[in-house]
N, C-alpha and C positions, 0 to 999 in steps of 0.2 A: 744681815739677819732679818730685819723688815722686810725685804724683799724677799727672800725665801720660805718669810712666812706667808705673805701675800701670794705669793704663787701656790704654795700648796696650798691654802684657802680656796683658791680660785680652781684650780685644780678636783680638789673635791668636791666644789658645788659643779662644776662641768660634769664629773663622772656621776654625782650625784642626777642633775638632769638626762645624762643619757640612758642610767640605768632605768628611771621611774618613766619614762619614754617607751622604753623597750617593753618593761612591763606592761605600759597600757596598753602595747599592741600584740600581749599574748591571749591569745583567744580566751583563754578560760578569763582572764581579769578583764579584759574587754568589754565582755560581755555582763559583767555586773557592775560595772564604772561607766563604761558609753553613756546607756541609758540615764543613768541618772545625772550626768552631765545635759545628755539632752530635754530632761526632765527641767531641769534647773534654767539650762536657759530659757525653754517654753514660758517658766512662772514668770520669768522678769518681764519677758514679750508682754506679756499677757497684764503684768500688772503696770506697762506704761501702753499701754493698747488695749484698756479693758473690751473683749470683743464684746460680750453680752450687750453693748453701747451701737454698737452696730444692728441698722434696721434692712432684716434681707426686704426688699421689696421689689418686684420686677420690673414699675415704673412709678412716675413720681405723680404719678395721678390715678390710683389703684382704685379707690374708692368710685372716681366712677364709670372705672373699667367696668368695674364686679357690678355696676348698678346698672350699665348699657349691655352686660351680660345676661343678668335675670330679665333681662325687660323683651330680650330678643328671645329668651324663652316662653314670652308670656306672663313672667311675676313683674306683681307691682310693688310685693311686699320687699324692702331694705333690707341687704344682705343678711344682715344682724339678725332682724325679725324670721328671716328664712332660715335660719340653723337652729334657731330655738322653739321648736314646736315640743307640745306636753304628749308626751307618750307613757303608758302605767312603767313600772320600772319593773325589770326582766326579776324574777324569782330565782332567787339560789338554786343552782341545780342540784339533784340528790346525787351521791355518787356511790350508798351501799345499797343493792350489791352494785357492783362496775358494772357498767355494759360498753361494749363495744359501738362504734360509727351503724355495724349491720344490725344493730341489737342482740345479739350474743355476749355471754356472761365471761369477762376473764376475771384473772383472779383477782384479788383484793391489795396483795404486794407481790413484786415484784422486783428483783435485784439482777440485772445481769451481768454477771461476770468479766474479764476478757478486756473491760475497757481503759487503757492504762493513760493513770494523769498525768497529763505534763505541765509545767510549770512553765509559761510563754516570759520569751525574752522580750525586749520594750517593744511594745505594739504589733505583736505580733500573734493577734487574739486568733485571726481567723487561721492562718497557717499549722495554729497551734491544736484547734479543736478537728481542725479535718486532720490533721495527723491522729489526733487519740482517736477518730472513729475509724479511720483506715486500718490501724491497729488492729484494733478488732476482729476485722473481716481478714487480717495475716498478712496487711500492709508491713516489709519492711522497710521501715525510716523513719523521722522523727521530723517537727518542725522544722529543722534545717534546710531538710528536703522541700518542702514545703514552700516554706519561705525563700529559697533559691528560685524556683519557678515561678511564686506569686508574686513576689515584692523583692524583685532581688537588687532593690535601690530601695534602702533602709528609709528614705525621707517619705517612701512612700505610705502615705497613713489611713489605708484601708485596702483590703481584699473584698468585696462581693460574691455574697454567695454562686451567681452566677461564674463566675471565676474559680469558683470552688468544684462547681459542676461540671464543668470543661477540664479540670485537672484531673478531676477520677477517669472522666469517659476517654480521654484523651492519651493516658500512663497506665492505665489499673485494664483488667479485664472486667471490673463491675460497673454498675451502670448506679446515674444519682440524678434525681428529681427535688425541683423545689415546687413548692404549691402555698397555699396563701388561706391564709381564713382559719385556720389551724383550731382546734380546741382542745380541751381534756381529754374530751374519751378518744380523741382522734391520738393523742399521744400516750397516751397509755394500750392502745388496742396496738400499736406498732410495737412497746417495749414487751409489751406480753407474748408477743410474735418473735419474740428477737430481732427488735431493732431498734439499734438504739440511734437516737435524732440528733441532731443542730438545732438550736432555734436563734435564730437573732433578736435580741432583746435591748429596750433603754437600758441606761443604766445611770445613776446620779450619785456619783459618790460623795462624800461630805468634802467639803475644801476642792470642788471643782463643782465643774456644769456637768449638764446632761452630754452622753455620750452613746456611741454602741457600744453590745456586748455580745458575743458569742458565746453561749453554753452548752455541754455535751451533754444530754440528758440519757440515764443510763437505768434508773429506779425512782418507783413511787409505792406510796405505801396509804393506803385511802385509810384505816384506822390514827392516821395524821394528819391525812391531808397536806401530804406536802410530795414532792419531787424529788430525787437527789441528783445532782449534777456534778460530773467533773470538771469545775472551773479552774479555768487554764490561770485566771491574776489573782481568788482568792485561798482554796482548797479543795483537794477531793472529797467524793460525796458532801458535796456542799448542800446542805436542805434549802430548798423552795417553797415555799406555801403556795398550795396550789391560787390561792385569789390571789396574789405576785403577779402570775402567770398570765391568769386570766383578766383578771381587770385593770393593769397594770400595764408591765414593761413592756409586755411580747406585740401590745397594740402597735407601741410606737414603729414598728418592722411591719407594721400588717398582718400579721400574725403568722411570720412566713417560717416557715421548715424545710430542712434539706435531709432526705434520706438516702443510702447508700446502700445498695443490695446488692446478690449475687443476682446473672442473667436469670438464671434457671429458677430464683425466688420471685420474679415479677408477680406470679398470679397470685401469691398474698397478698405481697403491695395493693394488687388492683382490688382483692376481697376485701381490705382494711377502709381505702379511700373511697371505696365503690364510684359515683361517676365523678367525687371528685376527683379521680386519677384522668382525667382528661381536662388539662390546661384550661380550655375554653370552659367548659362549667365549672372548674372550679373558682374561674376569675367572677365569675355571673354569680355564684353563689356565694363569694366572694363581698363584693357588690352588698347582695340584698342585707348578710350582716353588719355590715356597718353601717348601712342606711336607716337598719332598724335600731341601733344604738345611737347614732350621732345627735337627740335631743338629749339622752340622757349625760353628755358630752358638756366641759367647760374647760378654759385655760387652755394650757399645754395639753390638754386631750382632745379637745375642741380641735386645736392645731393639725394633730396628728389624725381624728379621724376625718378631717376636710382633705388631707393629704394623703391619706390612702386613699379616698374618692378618685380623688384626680389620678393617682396611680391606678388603678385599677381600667379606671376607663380607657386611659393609655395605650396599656395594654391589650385590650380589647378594641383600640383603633379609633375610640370615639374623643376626637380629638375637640373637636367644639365642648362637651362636657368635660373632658379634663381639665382643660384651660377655665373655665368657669370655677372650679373646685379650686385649683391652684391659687387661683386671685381670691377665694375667699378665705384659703389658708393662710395666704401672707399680707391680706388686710388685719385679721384677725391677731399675727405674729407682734403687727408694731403697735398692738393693745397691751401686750404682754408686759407684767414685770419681770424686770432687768432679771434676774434671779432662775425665770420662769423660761426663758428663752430659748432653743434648743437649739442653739447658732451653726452647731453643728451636723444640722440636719444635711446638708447638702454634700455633706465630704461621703455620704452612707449612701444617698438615695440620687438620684441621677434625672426619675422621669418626670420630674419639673423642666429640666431642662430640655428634656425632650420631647416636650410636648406644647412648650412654648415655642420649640425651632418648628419644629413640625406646622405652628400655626402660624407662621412667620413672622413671629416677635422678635426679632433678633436681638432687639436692644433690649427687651426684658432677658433675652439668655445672658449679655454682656454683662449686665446691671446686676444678675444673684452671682454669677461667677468674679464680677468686680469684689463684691461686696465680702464672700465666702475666702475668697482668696486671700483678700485682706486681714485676715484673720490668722494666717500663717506667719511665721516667723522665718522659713523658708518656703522653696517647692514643695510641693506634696500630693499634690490633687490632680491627680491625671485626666480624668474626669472632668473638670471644671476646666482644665486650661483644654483639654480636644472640644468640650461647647462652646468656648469661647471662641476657640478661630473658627468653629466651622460657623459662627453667626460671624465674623470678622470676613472670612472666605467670600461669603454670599456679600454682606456689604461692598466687597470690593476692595477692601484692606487686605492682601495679600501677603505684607511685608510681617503686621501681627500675626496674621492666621497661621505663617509660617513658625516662628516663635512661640507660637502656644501648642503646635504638631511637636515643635522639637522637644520640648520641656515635659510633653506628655510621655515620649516614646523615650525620653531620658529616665524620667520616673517608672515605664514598665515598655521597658523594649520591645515584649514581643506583641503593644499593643496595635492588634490587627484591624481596626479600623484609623487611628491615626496612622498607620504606617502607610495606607489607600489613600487618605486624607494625603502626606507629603509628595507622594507619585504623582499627586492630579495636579498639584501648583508648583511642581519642578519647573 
C-alpha cells in the first residue's frame, strides 16, 4: 500500500512537472512568464554585481590623455575648467501661438489619429514603436514582425534606430530618416503635417538605473504643454511635459528622431526640416546646439552633452575632436555618483567605440566593451562584442576576434558588417 502510494505521488508530481512545462512553452503564457523570469534573474546579477560600481573608462590614465588632448589643441585651461564656462542661461521659449521650424503658424493642438498602442513584450521597446508607427502609414503586422527581423535572438538587448531605418527602406515601400538636434517646434510642425515620430529618450525608472526608451509621439496640446505618446512599457497617450522633452531625457540620445513617410510625401519633410533635411547640416547645426548649452550642463547631463560632442564629430569624420570629447565624457563619468551613472550608455550608443578604433585606441575600445560587457549577466551586445574583436583582429589576437564575430552574428545574424568581419579571418 506504501508503495502504491508513493508511486502515485511521484507519479503526479511527474505529470505535474510535465504539464507546467508545457505550459510555459505555450506562446501566449510564455510570453508573460519568460520575461519576468528574465527580469528576476537580471536583479539577482545585478544585486551580487552591482554594475553602477563599474567605472567605464577607455584607459587607466584618462586624466592625462584629456589634458595632452587640450594641450595639442592649444588649451591650457584643465579639462574641468574647459566644460565650465559662464554663459546667460537660454530663456523659455514661447510656444502661443505655435510656429513651425519655417515660421508658419500651425495649430495649437493637435491629435492624430491611426496610431495604434502596443503593449511591448520584454525589451522589446524599439521593435515595438516602429511597429505602431508603421501601422499607421497601413503597415501590416505587429511587434512580432518586427522583432523577428531586429532582434530575433531575445538576449539581444537593444535595436538602434539605424536598424530601424534599414527595416522600413529595406521591407516597406516608404522611406525613414533620423536627424539629430531635434526641438519642439520641429516636432510638433511634423505632427501638424501628419506625422507622427520616434524619438529615443533617457529614461530612469524608480527601483533601477538609467536606461533607453523609445516613444511614439502622435499629439501635443500647447494650452498644456505637454506631448501625448503612445508608450509601448507604460500606456497609450501617455502625457509628456513638454520641458521632459526638452530639457531632459531626449538630450540623453542627442535629441535624435526617426520619421517615416510616404515616397511621394518627401517635399514636406524637406519644407518642415528645411536644410536640416540634409544630414551634413544637420550634424553642424547639430554641433553648435549643444556647444551653446554645454556650460549650462552638470552631472549626468554634463556626461551626456560631452558625449553627443564626440558623437556628433564622429560623424562628421572629425575624428581628433571626437576622441577629445569622449575622454572628457568618461573622465568626467568616474566623478559621478554611483546612483548618477548611466552604465548603460554603451549597449545604446556605439560612436565611442568607433571613434576610438578609428583613432587607433584599440585597447581603450577593449577596456569600454570589457567593462560594458561585464555588466551582463549573459550575451547581449552585439555591438560591443563586433568592437571588440575588430580592436582584438587589428592587435593580432585572431582567436578572440573570432569569438567575439561569432557571439555577435549569434546575437543578430544578419549582422552585415560582422559577417565581413568572419570572411576576412577564415
Amino acid at each position: 500500500m506504501k508503495k502504491q502510494t508513493f508511486l502515485r505521488i511521484l507519479f503526479g508530481a511527474i505529470l505535474l512537472a510535465v504539464t507546467c512545462l508545457a505550459l510555459y512553452f505555450f506562446p501566449p503564457i510564455n510570453e508573460r512568464i519568460s520575461w519576468r523570469l528574465a527580469n528576476l534573474r537580471t536583479q539577482i546579477f545585478y544585486w551580487l554585481n552591482p554594475p553602477d560600481q563599474i567605472v567605464l573608462s577607455p584607459d587607466q590614465q584618462i586624466d592625462q590623455i584629456v589634458q595632452a588632448t587640450m594641450n595639442a589643441y592649444g588649451t591650457q585651461s584643465s579639462p574641468t575648467a574647459t566644460l565650465q564656462p559662464t554663459l546667460e542661461t537660454t530663456p523659455t521659449p514661447t510656444i502661443t501661438p505655435t510656429v513651425g521650424p519655417t515660421g508658419t503658424q500651425i495649430p495649437v493642438k493637435v491629435y492624430l489619429t491611426g496610431v495604434p498602442h502596443e503593449y511591448q513584450s520584454f525589451n522589446n521597446c524599439g521593435p515595438a514603436n516602429l511597429s505602431q508607427l508603421l501601422r499607421f502609414w497601413g503597415w501590416q503586422g505587429d511587434q512580432r514582425n518586427t522583432r523577428d527581423a531586429l532582434r530575433p535572438n531575445e538576449n539581444d538587448s537593444n535595436v538602434m534606430p539605424e536598424e530601424m531605418a534599414a527595416f522600413v527602406e529595406s521591407t516597406t515601400d516608404l522611406k525613414a530618416i533620423i536627424r539629430y538636434g531635434g526641438s519642439l517646434a520641429t516636432i510638433k510642425a511634423l505632427i501638424a503635417a501628419g506625422f507622427p515620430i520616434i524619438l529615443e529618450t533617457g529614461h530612469d525608472p524608480e527601483k533601477d538605473w538609467w536606461m533607453g526608451h523609445y516613444v511614439t509621439i502622435n499629439a501635443y496640446d500647447d494650452s498644456q504643454s505637454i506631448f501625448f505618446a503612445q508608450d509601448s512599457l507604460i500606456m497609450p497617450d501617455f502625457p509628456i511635459p513638454y520641458a521632459e522633452i526638452e530639457s531632459k531625457w531626449w538630450r540623453d540620445f542627442n535629441r535624435v528622431f526617426l520619421v517615416i513617410y510616404p515616397a511621394d510625401r518627401e517635399q514636406e519633410i524637406v519644407s518642415i526640416l528645411t536644410d536640416d533635411f540634409d544630414l551634413d547640416t544637420n550634424l553642424q547645426n547639430t554641433l553648435e546646439l549643444n556647444k551653446n548649452e554645454l556650460s549650462q550642463l552638470s552631472g549626468r547631463d554634463l556626461f551626456f552633452g560631452l558625449f553627443n560632442q564626440g558623437a556628433v564629430y564622429f560623424k562628421l569624420g572629425q575624428i581628433p575632436e571626437a576622441v577629445a570629447f569622449f575622454d572628457q565624457a568618461f573622465s568626467l563619468y568616474q566623478t559621478l555618483d554611483e546612483d548618477q551613472r548611466p552604465w548603460r550608455v554603451l549597449w545604446y550608443r556605439e560612436e565611442a567605440y568607433q571613434a576610438y578604433f578609428q583613432a587607433g585606441r584599440y585597447q581603450a575600445v577593449i577596456d569600454l566593451a570589457n567593462a560594458t560587457l561585464s555588466m551582463l549577466s549573459k550575451h547581449g551586445l552585439e555591438e560591443s562584442h563586433y568592437w571588440r574583436g575588430m580592436s582584438y583582429e587589428v592587435m593580432g589576437e585572431l582567436e578572440k576576434a573570432k569569438s567575439d564575430y561569432e557571439i555577435a552574428l549569434e546575437l543578430r545574424p544578419g549582422y552585415g558588417l560582422a559577417q565581413i568581419a568572419m570572411e576576412r579571418i577564415k
